[in-house]
KEKE-3310 file (N, C-alpha, C; in steps of 0.2 Angstrom, whole numbers, plus 5000, padded with zeros to 4 digits):
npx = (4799:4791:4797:4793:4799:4799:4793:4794:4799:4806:4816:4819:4834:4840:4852:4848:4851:4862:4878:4885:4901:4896:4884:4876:4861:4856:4846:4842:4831:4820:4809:4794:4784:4781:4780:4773:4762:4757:4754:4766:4764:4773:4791:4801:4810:4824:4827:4836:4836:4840:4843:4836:4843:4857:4862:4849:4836:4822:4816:4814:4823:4823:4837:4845:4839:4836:4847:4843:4843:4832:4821:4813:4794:4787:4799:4808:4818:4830:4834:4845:4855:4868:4881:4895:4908:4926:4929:4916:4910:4894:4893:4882:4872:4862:4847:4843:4830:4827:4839:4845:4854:4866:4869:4882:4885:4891:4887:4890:4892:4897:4893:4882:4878:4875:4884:4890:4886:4890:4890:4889:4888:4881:4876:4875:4862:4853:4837:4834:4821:4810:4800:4794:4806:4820:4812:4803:4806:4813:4828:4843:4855:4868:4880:4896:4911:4928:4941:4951:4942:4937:4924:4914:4903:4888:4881:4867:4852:4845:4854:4862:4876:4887:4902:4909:4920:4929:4942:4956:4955:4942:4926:4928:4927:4926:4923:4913:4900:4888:4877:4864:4846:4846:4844:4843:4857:4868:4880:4897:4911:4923:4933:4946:4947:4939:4929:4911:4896:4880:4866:4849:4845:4837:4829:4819:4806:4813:4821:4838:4850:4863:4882:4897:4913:4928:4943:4956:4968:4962:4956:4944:4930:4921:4904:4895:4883:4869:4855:4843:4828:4810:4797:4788:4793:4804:4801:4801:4790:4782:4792:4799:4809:4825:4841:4849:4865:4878:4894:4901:4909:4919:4923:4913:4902:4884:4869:4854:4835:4820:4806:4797:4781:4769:4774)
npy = (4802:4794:4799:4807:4803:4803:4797:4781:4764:4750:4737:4719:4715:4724:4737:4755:4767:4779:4787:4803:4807:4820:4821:4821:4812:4800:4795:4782:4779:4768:4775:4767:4773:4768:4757:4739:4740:4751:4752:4752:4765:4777:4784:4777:4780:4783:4791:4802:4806:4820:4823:4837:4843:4842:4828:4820:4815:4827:4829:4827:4831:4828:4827:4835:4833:4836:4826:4813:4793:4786:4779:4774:4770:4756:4749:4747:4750:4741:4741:4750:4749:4753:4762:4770:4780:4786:4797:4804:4798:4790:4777:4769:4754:4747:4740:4740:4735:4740:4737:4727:4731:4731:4741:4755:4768:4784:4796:4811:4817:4830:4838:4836:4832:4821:4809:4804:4786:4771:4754:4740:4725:4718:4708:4694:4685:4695:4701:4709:4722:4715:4720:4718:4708:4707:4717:4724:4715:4705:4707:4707:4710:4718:4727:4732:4738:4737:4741:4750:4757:4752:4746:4731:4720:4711:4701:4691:4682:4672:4663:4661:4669:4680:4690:4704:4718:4733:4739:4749:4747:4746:4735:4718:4703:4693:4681:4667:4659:4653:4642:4643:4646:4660:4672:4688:4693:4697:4707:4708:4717:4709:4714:4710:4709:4703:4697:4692:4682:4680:4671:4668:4653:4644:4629:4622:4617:4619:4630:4637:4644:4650:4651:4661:4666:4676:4676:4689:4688:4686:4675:4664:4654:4637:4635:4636:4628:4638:4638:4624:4622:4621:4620:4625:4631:4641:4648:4658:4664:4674:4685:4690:4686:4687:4682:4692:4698:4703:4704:4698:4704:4696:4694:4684:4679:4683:4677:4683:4679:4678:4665:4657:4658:4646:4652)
npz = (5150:5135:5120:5103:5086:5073:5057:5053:5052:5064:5065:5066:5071:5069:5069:5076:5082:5088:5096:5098:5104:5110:5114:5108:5100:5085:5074:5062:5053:5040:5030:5026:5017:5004:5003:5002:5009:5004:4993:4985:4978:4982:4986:4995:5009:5018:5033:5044:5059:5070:5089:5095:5105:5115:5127:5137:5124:5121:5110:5091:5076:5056:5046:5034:5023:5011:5002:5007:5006:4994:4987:4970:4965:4966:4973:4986:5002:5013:5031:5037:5047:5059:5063:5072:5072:5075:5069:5069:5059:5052:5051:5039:5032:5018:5009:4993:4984:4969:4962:4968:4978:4989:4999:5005:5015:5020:5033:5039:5056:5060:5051:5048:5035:5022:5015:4997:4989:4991:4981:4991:4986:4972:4965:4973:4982:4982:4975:4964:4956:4964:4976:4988:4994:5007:5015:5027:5043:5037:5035:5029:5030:5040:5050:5054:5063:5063:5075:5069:5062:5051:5041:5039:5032:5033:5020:5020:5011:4999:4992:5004:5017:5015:5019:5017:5015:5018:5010:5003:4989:4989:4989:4995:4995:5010:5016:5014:5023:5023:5011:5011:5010:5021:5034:5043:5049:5061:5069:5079:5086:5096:5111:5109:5097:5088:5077:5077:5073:5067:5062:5054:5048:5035:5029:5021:5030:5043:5053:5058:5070:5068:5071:5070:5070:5064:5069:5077:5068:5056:5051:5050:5058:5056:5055:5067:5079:5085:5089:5086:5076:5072:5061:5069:5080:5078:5063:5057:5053:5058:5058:5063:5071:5072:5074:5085:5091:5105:5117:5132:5146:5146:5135:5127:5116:5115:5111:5107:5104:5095:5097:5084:5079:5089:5100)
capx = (4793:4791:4799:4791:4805:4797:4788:4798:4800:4810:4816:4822:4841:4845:4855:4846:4852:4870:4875:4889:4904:4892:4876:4866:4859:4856:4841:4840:4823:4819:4801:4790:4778:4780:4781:4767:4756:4752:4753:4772:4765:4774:4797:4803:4813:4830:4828:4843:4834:4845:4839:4837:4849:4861:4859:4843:4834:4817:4815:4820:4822:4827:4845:4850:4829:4836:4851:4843:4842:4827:4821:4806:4789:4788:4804:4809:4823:4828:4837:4848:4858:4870:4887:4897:4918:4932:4929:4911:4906:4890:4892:4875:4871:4854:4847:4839:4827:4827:4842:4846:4861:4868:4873:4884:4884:4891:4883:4896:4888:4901:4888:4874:4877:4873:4889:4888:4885:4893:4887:4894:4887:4873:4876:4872:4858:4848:4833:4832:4817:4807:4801:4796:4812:4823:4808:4802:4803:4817:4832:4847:4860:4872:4886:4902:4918:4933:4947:4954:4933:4936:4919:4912:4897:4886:4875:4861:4848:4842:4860:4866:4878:4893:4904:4912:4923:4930:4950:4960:4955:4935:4925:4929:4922:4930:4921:4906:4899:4884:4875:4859:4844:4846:4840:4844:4863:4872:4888:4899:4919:4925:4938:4951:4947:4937:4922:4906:4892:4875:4862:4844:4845:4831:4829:4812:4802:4817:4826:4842:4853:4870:4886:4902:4918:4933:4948:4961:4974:4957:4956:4936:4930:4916:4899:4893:4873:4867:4848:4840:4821:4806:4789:4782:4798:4807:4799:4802:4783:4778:4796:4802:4816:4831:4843:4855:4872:4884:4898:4900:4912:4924:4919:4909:4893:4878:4865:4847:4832:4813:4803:4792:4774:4764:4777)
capy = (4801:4793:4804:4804:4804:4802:4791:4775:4760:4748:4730:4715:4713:4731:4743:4759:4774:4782:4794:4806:4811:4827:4819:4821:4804:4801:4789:4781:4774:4767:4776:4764:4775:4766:4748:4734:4744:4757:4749:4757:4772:4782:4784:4773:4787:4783:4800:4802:4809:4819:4825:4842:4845:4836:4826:4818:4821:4829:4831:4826:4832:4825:4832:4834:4828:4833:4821:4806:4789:4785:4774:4775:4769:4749:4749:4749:4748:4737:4740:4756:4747:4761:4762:4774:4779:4788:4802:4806:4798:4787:4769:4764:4746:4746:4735:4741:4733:4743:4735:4722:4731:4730:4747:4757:4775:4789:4801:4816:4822:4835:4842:4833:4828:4813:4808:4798:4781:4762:4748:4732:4720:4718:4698:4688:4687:4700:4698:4716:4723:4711:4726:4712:4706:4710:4721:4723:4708:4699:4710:4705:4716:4720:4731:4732:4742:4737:4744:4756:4759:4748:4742:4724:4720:4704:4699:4686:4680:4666:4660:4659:4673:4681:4694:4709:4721:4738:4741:4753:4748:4745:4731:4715:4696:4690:4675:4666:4657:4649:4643:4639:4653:4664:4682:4693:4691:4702:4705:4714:4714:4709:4718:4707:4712:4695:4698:4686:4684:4675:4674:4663:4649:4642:4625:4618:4620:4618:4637:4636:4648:4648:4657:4661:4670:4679:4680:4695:4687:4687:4666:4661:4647:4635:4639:4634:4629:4640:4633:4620:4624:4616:4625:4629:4633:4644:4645:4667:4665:4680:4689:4693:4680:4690:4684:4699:4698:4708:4700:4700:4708:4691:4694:4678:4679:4682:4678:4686:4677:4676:4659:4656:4654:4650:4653)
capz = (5145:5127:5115:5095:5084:5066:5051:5049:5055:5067:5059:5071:5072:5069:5078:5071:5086:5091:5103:5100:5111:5112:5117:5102:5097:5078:5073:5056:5050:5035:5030:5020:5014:4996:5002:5001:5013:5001:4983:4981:4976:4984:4986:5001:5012:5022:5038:5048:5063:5078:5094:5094:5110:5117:5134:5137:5120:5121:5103:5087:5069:5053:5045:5026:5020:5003:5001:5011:5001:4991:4982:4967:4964:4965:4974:4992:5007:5019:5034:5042:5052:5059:5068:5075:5070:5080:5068:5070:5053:5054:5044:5035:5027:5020:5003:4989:4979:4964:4959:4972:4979:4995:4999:5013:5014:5025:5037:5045:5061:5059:5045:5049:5028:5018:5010:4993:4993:4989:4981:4991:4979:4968:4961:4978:4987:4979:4970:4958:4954:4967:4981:4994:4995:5011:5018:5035:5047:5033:5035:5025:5030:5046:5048:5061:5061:5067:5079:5065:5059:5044:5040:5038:5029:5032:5017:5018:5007:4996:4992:5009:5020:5015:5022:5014:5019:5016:5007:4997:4982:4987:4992:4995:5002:5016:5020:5012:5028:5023:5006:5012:5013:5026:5034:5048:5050:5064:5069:5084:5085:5104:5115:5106:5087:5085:5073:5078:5067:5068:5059:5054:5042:5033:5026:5023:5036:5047:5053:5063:5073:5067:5072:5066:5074:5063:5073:5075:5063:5050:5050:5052:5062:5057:5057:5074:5079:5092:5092:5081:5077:5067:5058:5074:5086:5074:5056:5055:5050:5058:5053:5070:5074:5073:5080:5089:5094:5108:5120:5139:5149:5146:5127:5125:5114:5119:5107:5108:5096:5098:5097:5081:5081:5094:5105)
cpx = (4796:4792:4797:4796:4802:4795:4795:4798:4804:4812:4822:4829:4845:4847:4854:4848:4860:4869:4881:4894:4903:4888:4871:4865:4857:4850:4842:4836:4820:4808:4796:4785:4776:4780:4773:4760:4751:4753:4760:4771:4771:4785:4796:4808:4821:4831:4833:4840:4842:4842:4842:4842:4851:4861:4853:4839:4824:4812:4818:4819:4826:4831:4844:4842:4832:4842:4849:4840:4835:4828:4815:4803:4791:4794:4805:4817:4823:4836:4839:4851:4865:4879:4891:4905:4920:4931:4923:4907:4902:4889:4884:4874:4862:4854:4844:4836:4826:4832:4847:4854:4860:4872:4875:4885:4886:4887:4887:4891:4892:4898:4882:4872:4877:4880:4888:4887:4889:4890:4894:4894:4881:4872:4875:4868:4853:4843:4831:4825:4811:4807:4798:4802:4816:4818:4808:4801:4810:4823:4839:4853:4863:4878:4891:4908:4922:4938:4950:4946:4934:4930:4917:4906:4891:4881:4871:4855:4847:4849:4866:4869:4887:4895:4908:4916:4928:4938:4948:4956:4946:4931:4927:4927:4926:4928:4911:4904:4893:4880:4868:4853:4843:4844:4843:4850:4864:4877:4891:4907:4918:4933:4947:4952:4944:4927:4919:4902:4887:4870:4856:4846:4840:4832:4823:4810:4805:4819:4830:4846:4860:4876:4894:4910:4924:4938:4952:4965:4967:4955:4947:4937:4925:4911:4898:4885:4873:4858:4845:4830:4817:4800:4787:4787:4801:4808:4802:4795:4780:4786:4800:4811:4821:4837:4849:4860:4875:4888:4898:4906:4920:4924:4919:4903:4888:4875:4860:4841:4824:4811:4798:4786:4772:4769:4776)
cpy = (4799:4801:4803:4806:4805:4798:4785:4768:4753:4738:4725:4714:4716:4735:4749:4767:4773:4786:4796:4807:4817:4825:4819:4813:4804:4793:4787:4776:4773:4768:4773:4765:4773:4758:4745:4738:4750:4756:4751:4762:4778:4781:4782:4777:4782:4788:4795:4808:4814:4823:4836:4848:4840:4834:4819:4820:4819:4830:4829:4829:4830:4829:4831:4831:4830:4828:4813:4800:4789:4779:4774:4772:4760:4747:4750:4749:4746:4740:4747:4754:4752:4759:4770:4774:4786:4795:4808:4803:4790:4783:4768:4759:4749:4742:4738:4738:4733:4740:4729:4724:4730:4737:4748:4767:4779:4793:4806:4819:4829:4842:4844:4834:4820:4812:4803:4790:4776:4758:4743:4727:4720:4710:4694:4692:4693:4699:4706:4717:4719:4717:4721:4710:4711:4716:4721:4717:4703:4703:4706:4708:4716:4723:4732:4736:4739:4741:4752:4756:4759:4745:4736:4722:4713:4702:4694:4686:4672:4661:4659:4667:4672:4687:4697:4713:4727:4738:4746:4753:4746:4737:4723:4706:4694:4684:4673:4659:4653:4648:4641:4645:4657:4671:4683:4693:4697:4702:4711:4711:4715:4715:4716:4707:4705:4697:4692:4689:4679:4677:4666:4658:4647:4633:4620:4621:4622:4626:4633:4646:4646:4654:4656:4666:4670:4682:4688:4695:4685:4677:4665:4654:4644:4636:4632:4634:4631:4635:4628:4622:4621:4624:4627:4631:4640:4646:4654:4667:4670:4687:4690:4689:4682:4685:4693:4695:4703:4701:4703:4702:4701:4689:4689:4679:4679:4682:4679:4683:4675:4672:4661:4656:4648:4651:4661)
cpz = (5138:5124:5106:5092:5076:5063:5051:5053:5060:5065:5063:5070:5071:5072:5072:5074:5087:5093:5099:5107:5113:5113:5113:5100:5091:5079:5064:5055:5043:5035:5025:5019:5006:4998:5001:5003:5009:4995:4981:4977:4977:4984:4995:5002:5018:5026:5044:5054:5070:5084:5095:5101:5113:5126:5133:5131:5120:5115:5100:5078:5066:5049:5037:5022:5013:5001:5005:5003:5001:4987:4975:4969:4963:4969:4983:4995:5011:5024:5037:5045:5051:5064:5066:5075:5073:5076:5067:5064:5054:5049:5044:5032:5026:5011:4999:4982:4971:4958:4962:4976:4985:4996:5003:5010:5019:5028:5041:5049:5063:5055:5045:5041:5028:5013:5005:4993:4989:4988:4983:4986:4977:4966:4969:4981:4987:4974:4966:4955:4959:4974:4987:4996:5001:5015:5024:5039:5042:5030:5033:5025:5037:5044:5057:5060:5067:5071:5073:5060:5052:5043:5036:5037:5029:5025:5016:5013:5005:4994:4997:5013:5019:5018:5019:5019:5015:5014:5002:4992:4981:4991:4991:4997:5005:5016:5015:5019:5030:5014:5004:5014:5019:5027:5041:5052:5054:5066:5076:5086:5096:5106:5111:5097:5086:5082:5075:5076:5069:5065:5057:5048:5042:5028:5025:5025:5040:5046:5060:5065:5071:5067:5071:5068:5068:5067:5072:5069:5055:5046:5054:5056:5056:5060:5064:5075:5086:5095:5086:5082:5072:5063:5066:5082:5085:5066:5055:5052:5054:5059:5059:5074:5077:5069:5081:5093:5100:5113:5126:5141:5148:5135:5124:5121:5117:5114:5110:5100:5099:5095:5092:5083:5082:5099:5107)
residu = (UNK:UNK:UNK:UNK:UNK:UNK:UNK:UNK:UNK:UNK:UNK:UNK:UNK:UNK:UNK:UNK:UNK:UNK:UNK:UNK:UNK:UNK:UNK:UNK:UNK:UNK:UNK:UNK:UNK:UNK:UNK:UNK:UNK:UNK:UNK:UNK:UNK:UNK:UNK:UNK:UNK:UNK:UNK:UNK:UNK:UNK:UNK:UNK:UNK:UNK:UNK:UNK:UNK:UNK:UNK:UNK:UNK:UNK:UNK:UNK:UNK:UNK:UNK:UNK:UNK:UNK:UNK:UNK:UNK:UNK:UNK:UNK:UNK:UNK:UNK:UNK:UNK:UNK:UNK:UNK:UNK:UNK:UNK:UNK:UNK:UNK:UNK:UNK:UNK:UNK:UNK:UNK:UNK:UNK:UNK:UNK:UNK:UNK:UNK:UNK:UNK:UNK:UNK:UNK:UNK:UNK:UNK:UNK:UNK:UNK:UNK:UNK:UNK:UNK:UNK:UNK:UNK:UNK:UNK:UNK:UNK:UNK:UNK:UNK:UNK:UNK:UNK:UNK:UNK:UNK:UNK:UNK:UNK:UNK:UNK:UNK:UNK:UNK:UNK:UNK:UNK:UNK:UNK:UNK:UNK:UNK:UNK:UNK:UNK:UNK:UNK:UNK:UNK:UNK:UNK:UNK:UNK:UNK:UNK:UNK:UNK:UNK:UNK:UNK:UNK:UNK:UNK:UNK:UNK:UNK:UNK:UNK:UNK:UNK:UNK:UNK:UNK:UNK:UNK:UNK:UNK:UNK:UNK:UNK:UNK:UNK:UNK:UNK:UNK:UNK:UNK:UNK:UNK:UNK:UNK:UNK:UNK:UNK:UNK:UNK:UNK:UNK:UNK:UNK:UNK:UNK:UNK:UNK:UNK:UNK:UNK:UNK:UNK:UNK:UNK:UNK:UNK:UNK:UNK:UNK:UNK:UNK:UNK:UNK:UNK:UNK:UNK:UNK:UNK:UNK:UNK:UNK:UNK:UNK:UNK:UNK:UNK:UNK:UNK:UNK:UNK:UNK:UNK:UNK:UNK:UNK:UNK:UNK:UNK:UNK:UNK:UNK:UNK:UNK:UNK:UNK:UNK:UNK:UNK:UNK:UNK:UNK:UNK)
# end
């Protein structure tokens, strides 16, 4: 049977559940009890749900509710995109409005705490103080970790999609991979340590599908067109587009993307 997990909501091209090598699952939902829908009256909530036994879970409750992000009044979050690392600590990407950051953050399921948090970047692609921006349906964030659970941060917006990436000394850009408006960029390393990326482009009326591969040896390709699309094949005019990424058993791409209206 359907299990109810909590307030929040779920945002096309994000990977929002984990499971443990102990069977608990962890949900992160971004709760827009402050967004458009309610005049942002209220704080926009980041809950770090986990199932309350492990296995099949029958239940869920949310963990650390006093250190979960927030955001104030006029102000929102976009995103939770979540991953999973070799030492139980649970990578977060999500955007914040308030200040146009692009943030990552930890989560030890060792604790089941909220560890502080990182701005990736705040200068591209962010529009500050603009609480529409990057909202539900126009997701702007992805996140990936590599072989040694270095994480890789995709950033889209109005000035195109670049890539970051975690070092020693902080963040860094990898890769600027488009300079054309974009949204819902995602990403997933293959068997052979090869980052792929894809994400909407916008131009005009026109939206494209475009994908982008980071070898092992860290040398990008050329962005690549997955699909070509017009106003009424592929516009993201009702938010849903995506697209989603994983690789097949020959670790090929496989993209995932839903048809514009009226389709």
């Amino acid at each position: 049977p359907r299990v109810a997990v909590g307030p929040g909501i779920a945002a096309s091209s994000i990977r929002q559940i984990v499971r443990t090598l102990e069977g608990h699952v962890y949900i992160a939902a971004v709760d827009d009890q402050g967004g458009p829908a309610w005049g942002f009256e209220k704080s926009t909530l980041l809950r770090m749900y986990k199932s309350t036994t492990a296995g099949i879970p029958d239940a869920f409750e949310e963990v650390d509710r006093s250190h979960r992000p927030r955001t104030g009044k006029n102000s929102t979050l976009s995103g939770g995109d979540i991953r999973l690392d070799r030492n139980g600590q649970i990578h977060v990407v999500y955007y914040r409005t308030e200040d146009g950051a692009t943030v990552h953050q930890l989560f030890d399921t060792n604790s089941d705490t909220w560890d502080s948090d990182s701005t990736v970047v705040t200068t591209f692609s962010g529009r500050a103080g603009n609480p529409y921006y990057g909202n539900r349906g126009r997701i702007i964030n992805s996140l990936a970790l590599d072989r040694d659970d270095t994480p890789f941060i995709a950033v889209g917006g109005d000035d195109g999609v670049k890539i970051f990436r975690k070092t020693a000394s902080g963040w860094v850009e990898d890769v600027r991979l488009s300079t054309v408006q974009s949204v819902h960029p995602a990403m997933t390393f293959d068997r052979l340590r090869r980052l792929h990326v894809v994400w909407l482009e916008t131009s005009g009326e026109s939206s494209f599908i475009l994908y982008a591969m980071r070898d092992a040896a860290g040398v990008w390709s050329l962005p690549e067109l997955v699909f070509p699309g017009d106003a009424n094949t592929l516009s993201n005019a009702n938010l849903d587009q995506s697209p989603s990424i994983a690789v097949d058993s020959q670790n090929q791409p496989v993209v995932l993307y839903l048809s514009g209206e009226p389709g």
